[in-house]
Structure formats: C-alpha cells, structure tokens
NUBARO-889488 format. One record per residue: residue number from 1; residue in one letter; x, y, z of N, C-alpha, C in turn. Coordinates in nm, 2 decimals, decimal comma. Each point is the difference from the previous one (the first is absolute). Example, Ala and Ser with C-alpha at 12.3 -4.5 7.8 and 13.67 -1.06 7.14 Angstrom:
% residues 2
+-----+------+--------+--------+--------+--------+--------+--------+--------+--------+--------+
! pos ! code !   n_px !   n_py !   n_pz !  ca_px !  ca_py !  ca_pz !   c_px !   c_py !   c_pz !
+-----+------+--------+--------+--------+--------+--------+--------+--------+--------+--------+
!   1 !    A !   1,32 !  -0,57 !   0,78 !  -0,09 !   0,12 !   0,00 !   0,09 !   0,12 !   0,00 !
!   2 !    S !  -0,04 !   0,11 !  -0,07 !   0,09 !   0,11 !   0,00 !  -0,08 !   0,11 !   0,08 !
+-----+------+--------+--------+--------+--------+--------+--------+--------+--------+--------+
***
This chain:
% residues 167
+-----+------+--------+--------+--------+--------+--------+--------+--------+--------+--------+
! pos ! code !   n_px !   n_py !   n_pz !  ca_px !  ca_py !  ca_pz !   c_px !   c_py !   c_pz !
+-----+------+--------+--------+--------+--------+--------+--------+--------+--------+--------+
!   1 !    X !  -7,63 ! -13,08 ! -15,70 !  -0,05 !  -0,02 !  -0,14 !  -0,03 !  -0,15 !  -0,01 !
!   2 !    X !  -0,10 !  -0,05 !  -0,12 !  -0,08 !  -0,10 !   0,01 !   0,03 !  -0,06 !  -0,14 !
!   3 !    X !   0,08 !  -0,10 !  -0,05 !   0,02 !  -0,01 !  -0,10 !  -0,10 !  -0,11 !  -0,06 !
!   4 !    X !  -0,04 !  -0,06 !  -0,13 !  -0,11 !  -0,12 !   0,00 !   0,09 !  -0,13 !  -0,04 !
!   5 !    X !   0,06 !  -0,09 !   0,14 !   0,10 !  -0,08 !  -0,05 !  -0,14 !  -0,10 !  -0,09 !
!   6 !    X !   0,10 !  -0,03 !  -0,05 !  -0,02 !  -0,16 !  -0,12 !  -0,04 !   0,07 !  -0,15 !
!   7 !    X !  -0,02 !   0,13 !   0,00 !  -0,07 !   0,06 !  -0,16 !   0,08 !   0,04 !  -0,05 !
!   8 !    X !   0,00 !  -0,01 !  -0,12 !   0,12 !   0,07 !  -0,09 !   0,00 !   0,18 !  -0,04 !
!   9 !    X !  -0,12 !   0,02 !   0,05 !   0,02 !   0,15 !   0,00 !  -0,01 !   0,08 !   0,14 !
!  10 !    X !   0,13 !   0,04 !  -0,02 !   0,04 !   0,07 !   0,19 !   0,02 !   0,15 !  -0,01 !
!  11 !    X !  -0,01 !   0,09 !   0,10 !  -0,02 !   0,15 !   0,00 !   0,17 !  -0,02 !  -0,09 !
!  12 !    X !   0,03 !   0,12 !  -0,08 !   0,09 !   0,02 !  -0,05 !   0,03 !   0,16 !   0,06 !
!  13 !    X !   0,15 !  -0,02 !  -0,02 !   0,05 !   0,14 !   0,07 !   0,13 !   0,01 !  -0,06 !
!  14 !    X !   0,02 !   0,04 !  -0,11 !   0,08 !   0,10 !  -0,12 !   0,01 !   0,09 !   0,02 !
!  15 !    X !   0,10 !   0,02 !   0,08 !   0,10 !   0,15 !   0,08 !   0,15 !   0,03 !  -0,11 !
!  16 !    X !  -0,04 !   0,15 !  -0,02 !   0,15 !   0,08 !   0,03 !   0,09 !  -0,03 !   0,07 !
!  17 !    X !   0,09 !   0,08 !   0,01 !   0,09 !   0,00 !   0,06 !  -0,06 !   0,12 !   0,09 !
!  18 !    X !   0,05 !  -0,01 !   0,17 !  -0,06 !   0,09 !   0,03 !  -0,15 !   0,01 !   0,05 !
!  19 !    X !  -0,06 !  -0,11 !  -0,03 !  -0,15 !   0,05 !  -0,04 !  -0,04 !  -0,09 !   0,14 !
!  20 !    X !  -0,07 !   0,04 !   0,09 !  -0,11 !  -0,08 !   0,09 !  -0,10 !  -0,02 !   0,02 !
!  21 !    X !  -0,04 !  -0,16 !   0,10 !  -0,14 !   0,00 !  -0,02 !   0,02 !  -0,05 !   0,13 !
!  22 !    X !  -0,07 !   0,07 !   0,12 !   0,00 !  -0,07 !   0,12 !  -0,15 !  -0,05 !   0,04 !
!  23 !    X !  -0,05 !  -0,07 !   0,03 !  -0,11 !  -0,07 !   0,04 !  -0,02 !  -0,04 !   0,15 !
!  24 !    X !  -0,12 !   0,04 !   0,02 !  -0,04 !   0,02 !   0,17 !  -0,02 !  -0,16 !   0,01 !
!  25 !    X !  -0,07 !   0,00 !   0,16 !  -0,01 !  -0,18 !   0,07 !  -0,11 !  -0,02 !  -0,10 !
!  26 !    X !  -0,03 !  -0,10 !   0,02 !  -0,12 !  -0,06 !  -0,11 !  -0,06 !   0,09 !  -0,08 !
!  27 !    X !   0,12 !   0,04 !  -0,11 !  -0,04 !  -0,05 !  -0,11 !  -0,01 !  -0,08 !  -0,11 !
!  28 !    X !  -0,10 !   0,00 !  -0,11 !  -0,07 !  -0,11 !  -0,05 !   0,05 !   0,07 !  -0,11 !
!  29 !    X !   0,06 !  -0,09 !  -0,15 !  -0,01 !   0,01 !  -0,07 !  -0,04 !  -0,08 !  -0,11 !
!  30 !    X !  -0,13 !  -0,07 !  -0,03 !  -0,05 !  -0,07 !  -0,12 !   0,07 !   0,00 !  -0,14 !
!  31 !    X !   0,01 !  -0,13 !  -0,05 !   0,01 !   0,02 !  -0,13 !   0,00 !  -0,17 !  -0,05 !
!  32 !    X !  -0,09 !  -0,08 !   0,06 !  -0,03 !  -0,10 !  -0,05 !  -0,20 !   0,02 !  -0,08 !
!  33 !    X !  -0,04 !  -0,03 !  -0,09 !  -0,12 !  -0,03 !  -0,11 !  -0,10 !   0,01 !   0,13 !
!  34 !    X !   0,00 !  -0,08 !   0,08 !  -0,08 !  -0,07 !   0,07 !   0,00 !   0,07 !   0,14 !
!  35 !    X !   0,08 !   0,13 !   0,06 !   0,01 !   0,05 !   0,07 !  -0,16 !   0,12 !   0,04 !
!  36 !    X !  -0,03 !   0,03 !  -0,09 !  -0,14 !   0,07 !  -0,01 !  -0,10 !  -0,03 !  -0,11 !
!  37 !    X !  -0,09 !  -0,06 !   0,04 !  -0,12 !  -0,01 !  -0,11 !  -0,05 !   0,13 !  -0,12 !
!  38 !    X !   0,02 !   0,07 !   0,05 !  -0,03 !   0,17 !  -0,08 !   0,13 !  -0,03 !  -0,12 !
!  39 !    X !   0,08 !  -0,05 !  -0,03 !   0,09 !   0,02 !  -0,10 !   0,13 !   0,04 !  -0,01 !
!  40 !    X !   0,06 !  -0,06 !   0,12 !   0,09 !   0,01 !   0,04 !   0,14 !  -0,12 !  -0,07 !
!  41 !    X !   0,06 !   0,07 !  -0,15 !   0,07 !  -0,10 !  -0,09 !   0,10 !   0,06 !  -0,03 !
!  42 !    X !   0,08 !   0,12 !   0,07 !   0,11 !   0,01 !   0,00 !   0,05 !   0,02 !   0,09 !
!  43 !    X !   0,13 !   0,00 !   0,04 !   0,11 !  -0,01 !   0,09 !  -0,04 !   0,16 !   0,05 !
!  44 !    X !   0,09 !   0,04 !   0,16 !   0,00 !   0,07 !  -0,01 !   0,15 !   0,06 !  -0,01 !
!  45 !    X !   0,00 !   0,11 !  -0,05 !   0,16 !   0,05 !  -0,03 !  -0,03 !   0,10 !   0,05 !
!  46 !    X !   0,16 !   0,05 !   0,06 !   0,05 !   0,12 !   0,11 !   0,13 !   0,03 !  -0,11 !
!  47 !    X !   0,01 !   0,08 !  -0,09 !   0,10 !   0,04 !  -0,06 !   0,09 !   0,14 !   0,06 !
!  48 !    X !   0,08 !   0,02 !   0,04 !   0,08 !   0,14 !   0,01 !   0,09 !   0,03 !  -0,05 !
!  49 !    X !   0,00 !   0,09 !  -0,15 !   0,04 !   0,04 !  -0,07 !   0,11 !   0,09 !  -0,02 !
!  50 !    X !   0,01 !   0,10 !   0,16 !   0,13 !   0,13 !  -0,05 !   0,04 !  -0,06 !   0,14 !
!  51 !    X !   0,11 !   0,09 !  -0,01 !   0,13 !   0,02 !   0,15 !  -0,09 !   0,07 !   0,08 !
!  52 !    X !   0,00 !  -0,04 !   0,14 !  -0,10 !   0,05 !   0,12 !  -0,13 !   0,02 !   0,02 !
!  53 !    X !  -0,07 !  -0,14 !  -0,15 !  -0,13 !  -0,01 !   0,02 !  -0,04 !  -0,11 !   0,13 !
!  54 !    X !  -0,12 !   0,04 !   0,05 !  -0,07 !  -0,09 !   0,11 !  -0,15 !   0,02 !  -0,05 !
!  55 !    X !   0,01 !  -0,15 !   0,05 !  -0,15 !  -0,06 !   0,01 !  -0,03 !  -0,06 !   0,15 !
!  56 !    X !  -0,10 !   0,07 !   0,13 !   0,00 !  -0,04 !   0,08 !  -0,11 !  -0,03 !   0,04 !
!  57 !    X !  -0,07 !  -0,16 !   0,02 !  -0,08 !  -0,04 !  -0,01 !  -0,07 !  -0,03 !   0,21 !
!  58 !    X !  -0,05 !   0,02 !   0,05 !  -0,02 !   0,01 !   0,15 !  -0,11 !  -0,09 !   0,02 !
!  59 !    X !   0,02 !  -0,07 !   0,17 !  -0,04 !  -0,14 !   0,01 !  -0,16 !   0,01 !  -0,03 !
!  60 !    X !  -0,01 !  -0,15 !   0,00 !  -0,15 !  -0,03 !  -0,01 !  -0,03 !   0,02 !  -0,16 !
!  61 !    X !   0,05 !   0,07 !  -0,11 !  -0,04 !   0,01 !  -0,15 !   0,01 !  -0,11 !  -0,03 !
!  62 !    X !  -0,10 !  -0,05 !  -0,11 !  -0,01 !  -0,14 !  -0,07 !  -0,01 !   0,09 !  -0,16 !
!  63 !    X !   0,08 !  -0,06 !  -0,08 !   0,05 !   0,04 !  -0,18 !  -0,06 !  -0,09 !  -0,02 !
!  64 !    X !  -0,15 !  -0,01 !  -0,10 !   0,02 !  -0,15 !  -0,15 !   0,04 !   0,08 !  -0,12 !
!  65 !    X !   0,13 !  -0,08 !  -0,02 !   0,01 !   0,01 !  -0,15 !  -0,01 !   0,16 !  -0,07 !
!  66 !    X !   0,06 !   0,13 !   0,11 !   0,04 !   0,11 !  -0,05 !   0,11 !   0,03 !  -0,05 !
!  67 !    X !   0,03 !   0,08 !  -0,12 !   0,13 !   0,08 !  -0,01 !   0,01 !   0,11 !   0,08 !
!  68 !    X !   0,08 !   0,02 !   0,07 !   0,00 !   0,14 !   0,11 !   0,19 !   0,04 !  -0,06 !
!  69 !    X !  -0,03 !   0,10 !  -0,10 !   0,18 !   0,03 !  -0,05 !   0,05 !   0,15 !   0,05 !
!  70 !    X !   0,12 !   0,03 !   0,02 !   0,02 !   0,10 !   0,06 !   0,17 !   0,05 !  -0,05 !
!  71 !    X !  -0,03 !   0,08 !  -0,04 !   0,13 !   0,08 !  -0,06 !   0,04 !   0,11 !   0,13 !
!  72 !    X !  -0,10 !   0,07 !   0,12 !   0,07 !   0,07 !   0,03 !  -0,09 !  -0,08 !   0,15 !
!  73 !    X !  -0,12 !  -0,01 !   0,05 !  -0,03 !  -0,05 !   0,11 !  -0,16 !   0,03 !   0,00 !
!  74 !    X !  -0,05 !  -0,15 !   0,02 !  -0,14 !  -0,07 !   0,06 !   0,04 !  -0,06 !   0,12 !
!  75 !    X !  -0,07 !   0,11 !   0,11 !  -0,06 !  -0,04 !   0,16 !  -0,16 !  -0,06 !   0,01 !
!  76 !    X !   0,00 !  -0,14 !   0,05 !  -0,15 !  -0,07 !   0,03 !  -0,02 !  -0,01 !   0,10 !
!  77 !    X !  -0,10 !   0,02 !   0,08 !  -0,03 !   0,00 !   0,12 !   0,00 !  -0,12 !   0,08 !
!  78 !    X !  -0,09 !   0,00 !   0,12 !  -0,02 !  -0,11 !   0,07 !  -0,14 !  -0,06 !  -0,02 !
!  79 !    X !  -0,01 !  -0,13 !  -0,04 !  -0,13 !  -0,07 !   0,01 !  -0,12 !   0,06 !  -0,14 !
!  80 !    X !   0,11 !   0,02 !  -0,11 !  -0,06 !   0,02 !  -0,13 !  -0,02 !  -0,10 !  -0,03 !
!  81 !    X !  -0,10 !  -0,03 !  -0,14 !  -0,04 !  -0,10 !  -0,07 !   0,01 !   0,03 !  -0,18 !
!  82 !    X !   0,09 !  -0,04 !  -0,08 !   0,02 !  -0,02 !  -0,08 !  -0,04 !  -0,11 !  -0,10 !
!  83 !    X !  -0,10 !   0,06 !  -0,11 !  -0,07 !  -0,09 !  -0,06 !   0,07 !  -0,10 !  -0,14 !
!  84 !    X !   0,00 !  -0,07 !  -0,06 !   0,07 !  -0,11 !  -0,12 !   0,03 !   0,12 !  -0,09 !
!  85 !    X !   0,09 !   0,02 !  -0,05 !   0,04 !   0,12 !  -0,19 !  -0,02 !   0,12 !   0,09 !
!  86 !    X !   0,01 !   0,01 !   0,10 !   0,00 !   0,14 !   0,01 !   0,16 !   0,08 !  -0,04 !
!  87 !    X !   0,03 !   0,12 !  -0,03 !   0,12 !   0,06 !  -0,05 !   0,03 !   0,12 !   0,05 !
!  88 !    X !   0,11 !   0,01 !   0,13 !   0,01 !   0,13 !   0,05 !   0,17 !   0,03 !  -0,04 !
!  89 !    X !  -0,05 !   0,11 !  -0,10 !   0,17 !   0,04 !  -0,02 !  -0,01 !   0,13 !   0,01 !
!  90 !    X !   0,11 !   0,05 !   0,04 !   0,04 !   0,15 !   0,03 !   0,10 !   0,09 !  -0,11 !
!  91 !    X !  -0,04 !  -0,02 !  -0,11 !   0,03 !   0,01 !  -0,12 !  -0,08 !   0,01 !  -0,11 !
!  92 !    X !   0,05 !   0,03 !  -0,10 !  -0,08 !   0,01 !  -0,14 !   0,01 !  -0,14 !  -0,05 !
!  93 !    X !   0,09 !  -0,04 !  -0,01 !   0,06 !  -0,13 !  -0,10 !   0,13 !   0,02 !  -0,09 !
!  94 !    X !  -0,09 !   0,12 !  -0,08 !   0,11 !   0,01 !  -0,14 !  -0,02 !   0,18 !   0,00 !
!  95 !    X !   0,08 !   0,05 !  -0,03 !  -0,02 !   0,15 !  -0,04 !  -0,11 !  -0,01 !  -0,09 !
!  96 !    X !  -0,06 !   0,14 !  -0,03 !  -0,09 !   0,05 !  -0,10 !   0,09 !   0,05 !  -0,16 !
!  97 !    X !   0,12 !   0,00 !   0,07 !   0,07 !   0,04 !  -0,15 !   0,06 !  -0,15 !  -0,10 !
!  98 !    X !  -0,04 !   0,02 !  -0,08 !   0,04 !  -0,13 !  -0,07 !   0,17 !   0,00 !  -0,06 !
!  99 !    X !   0,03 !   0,05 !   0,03 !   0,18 !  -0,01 !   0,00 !   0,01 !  -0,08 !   0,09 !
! 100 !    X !   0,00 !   0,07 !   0,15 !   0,00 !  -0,05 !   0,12 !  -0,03 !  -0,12 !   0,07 !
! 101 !    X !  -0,15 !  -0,04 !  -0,13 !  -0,09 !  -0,17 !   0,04 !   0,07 !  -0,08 !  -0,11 !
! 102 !    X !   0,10 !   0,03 !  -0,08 !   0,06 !  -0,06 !  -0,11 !   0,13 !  -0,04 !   0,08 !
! 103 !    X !   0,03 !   0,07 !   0,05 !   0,16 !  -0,02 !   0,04 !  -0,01 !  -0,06 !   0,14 !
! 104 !    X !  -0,15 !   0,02 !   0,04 !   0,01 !  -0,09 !   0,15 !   0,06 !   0,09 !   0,14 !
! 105 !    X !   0,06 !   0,16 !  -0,05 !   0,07 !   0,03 !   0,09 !  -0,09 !   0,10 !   0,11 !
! 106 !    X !  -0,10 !   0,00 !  -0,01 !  -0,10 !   0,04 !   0,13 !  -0,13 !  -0,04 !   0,02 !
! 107 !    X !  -0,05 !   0,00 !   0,11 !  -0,12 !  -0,05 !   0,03 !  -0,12 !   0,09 !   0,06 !
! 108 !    X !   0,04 !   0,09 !  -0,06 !  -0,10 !   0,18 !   0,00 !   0,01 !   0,00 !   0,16 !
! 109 !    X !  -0,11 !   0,06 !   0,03 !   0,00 !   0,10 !   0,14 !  -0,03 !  -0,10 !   0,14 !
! 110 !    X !   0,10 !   0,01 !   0,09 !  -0,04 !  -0,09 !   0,10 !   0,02 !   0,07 !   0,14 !
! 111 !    X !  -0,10 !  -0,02 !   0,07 !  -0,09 !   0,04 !   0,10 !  -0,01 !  -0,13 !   0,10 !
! 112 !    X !   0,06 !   0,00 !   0,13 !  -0,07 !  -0,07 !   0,14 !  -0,15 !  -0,06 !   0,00 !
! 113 !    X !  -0,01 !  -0,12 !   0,02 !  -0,14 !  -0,05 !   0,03 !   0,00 !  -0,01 !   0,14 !
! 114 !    X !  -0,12 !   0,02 !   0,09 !   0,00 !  -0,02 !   0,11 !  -0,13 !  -0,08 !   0,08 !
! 115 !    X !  -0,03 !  -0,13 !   0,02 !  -0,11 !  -0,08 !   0,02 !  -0,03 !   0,03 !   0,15 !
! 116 !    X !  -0,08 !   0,05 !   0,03 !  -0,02 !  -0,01 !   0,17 !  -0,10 !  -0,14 !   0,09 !
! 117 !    X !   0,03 !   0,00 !   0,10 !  -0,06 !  -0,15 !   0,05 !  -0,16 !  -0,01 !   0,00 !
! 118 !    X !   0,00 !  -0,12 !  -0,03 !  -0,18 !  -0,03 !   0,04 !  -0,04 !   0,01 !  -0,19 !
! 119 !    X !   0,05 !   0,03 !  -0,07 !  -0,10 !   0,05 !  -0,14 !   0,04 !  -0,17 !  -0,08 !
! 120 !    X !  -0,13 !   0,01 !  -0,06 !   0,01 !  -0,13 !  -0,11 !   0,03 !   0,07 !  -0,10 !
! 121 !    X !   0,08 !  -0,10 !  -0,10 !  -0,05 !   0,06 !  -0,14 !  -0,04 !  -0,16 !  -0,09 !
! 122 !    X !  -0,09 !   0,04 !  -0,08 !  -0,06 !  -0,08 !  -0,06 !   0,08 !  -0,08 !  -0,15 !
! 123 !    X !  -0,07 !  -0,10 !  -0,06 !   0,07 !  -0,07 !  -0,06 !   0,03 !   0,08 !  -0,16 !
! 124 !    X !   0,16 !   0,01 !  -0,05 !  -0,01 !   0,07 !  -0,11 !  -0,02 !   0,15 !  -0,01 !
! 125 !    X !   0,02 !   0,07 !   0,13 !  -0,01 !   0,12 !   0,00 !   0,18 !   0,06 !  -0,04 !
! 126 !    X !   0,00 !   0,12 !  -0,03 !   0,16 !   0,09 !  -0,01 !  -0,01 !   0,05 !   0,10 !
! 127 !    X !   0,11 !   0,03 !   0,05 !   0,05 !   0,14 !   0,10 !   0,10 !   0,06 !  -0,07 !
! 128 !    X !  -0,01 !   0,11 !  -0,07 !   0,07 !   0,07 !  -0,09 !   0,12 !   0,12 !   0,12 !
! 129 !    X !   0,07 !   0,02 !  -0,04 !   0,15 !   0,12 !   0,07 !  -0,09 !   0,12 !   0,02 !
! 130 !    X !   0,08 !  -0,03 !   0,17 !   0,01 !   0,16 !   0,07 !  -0,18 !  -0,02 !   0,08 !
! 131 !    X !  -0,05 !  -0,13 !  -0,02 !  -0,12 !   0,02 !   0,09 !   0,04 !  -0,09 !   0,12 !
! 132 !    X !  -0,07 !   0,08 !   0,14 !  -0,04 !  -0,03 !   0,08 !  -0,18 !  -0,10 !  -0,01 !
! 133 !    X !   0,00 !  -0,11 !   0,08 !  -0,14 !  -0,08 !   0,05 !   0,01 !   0,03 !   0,15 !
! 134 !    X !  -0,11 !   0,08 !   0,03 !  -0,03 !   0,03 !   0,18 !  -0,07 !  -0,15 !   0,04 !
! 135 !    X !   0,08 !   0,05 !   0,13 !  -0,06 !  -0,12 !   0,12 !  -0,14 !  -0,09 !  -0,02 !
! 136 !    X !   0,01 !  -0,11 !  -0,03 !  -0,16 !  -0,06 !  -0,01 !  -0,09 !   0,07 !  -0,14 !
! 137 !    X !   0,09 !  -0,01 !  -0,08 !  -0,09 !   0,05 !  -0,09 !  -0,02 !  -0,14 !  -0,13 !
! 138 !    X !  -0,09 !  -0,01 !  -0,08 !   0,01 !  -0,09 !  -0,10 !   0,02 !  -0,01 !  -0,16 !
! 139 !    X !   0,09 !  -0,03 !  -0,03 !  -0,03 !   0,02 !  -0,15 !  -0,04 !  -0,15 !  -0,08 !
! 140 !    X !  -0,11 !   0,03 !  -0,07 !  -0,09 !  -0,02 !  -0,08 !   0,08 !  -0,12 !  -0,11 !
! 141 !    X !  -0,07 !  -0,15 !  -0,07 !   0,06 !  -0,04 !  -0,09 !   0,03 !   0,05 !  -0,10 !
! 142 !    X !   0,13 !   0,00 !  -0,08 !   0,02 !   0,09 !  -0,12 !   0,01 !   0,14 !   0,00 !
! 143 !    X !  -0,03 !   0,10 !   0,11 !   0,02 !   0,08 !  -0,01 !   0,14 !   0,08 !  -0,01 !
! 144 !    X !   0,04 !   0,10 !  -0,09 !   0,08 !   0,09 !   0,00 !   0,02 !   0,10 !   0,10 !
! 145 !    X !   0,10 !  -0,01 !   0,10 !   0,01 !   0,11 !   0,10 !   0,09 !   0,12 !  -0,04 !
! 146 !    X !   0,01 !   0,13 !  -0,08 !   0,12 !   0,05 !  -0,02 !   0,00 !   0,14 !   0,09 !
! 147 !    X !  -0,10 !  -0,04 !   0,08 !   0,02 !   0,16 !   0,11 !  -0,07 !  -0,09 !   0,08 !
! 148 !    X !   0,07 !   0,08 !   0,21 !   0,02 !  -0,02 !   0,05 !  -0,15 !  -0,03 !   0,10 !
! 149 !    X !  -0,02 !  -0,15 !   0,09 !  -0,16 !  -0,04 !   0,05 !   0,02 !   0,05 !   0,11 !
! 150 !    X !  -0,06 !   0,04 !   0,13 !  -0,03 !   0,11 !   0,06 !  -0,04 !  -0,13 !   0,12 !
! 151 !    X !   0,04 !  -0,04 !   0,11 !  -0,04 !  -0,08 !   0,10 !  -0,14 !  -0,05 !   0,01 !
! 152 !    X !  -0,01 !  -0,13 !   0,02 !  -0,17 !  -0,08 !  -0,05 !  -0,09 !   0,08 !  -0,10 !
! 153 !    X !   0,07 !   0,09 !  -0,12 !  -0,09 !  -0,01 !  -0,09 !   0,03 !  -0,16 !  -0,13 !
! 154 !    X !  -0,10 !  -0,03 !  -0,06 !  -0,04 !  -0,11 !  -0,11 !   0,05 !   0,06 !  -0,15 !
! 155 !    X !   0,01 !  -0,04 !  -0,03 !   0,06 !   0,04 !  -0,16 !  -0,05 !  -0,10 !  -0,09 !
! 156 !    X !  -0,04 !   0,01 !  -0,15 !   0,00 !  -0,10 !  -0,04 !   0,07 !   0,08 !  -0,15 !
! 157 !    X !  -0,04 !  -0,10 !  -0,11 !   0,01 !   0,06 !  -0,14 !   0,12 !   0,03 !  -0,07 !
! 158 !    X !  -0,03 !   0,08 !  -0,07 !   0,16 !   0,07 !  -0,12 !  -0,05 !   0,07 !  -0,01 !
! 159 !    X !   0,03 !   0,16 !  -0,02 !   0,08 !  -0,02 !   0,11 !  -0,10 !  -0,01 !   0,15 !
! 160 !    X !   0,09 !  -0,05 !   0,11 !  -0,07 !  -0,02 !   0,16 !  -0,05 !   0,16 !  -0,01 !
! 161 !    X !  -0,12 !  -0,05 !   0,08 !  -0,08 !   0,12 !   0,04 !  -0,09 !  -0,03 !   0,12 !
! 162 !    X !   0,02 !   0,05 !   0,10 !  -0,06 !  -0,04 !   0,14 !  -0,17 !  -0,06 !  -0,02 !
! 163 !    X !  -0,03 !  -0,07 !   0,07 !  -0,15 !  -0,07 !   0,02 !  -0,04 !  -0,01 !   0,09 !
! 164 !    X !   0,10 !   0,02 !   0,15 !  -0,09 !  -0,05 !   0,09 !   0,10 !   0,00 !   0,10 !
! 165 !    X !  -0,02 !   0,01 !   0,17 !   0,14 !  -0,03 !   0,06 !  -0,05 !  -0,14 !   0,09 !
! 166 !    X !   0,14 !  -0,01 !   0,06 !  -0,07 !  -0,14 !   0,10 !  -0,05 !   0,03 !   0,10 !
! 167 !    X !   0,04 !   0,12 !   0,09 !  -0,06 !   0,02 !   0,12 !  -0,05 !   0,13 !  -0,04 !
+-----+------+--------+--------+--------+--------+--------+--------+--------+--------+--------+
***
C-alpha cells in the first residue's frame, strides 16, 4: 500500500470490530488534490462496517479518492483502475422504511460486490450491492452500475447500459 506522505489527506480506514481490509503488493491508494488531474479531492476511505466484513483489494490496483464500504464483502481484482468520487458499496445505505432510516438501525439489503482484474472504472461512477464487474471490462464516468457487467463489455450512463466491449 502507497500512502501520499507529506499531505494532510491520507486513505482512511474506519473498521469495526471484526471487519478487514487486506491489500495485495502494490497497491496504490490516492488521496492527495493533486494526485490526479481529472478531480481527484477526496481521500480515499475503506470503511468496514459489520463483524466478518472484508474488503480485498489485489496487487497492482491504484484507488483516487474512492469510497469502497462494505457491511458484508467487496473483492477487487488485480491491476484495476479506480477513478476520483467513485463509490462502491455493498449496501443500500439506509433502509427504505423510515422508522428504520430514523433510528439508524439498518442499512436495507446487502449483497457481495465482486470487481474482477484488468476493468477500469471511471471517475464518479457507483457500484451498487450484489453486482459483479467481468474481467477487463469498463465502467463509464458517472455511470450507475446496479446489475451485473459481463467480461470486456463498456457500460456507461444511469442506469449503465452496455455500448461497446474492449476486445
């Protein structure tokens, strides 16, 4: 892991009890302003939220300035590229019931994310719970992913909708 010594904003990692986040050989995680010209001005945070959550990030991935949160478990491949604001959580957030979003006491439906090697994702895109990204595939800036990309297919949009593959 690659921290940005001398900047006041460093990857953050706000763990449970319980909760892991293992990181392969070189990886990179960004979270200094000046780390990527595309808009790269937040830190990146690795949060793990419940008892026997993982976050496992595998060598060669470089993070600017994503949230990647995990209540139950986000797997990243090898030799991904992660764009500035991007947001991969394996969760809702907050329930749909407002008792529930009142009281704070659930975070609705959560679902495994699973990133496979070689795929970019672009700057400001989501990875929404329970999707799979296939091998070398790309997601699109800002696009919403909430179902699952299919090896070197392109995605872009809200929601993502295929455009084109790499190979």
């Amino acid at each position: 892991m690659v921290r940005d010594v001398g900047s006041t904003a460093c990857p953050r990692f706000p763990s449970a009890p319980g909760g892991r986040i293992v990181l392969g050989e070189r990886v990179k995680l960004y979270s200094r302003r000046d780390a990527n010209p595309r808009g790269g001005v937040y830190p990146t945070i690795l949060p793990t939220r419940g008892k026997d959550t993982l976050i496992e990030i595998q060598a060669n991935t470089h993070v600017t300035g994503a949230s990647i949160m995990a209540w139950k478990e986000i797997r990243i491949g090898r030799n991904v590229l992660i764009g500035p604001g991007v947001c991969i959580w394996d969760h809702d957030g907050h329930s749909i019931e407002s008792g529930a979003r009142k009281d704070r006491t659930s975070v609705g439906a959560i679902a495994p994310i699973c990133i496979e090697d070689d795929v970019f994702i672009g700057a400001h895109a989501s990875i929404l719970k329970g999707v799979t990204v296939g091998r070398a595939a790309v997601v699109g800036t800002k696009a919403v992913v909430a179902k699952s990309v299919a090896p070197g297919e392109i995605v872009v949009g809200n929601p993502a909708k295929v455009v084109g593959r790499t190979s």
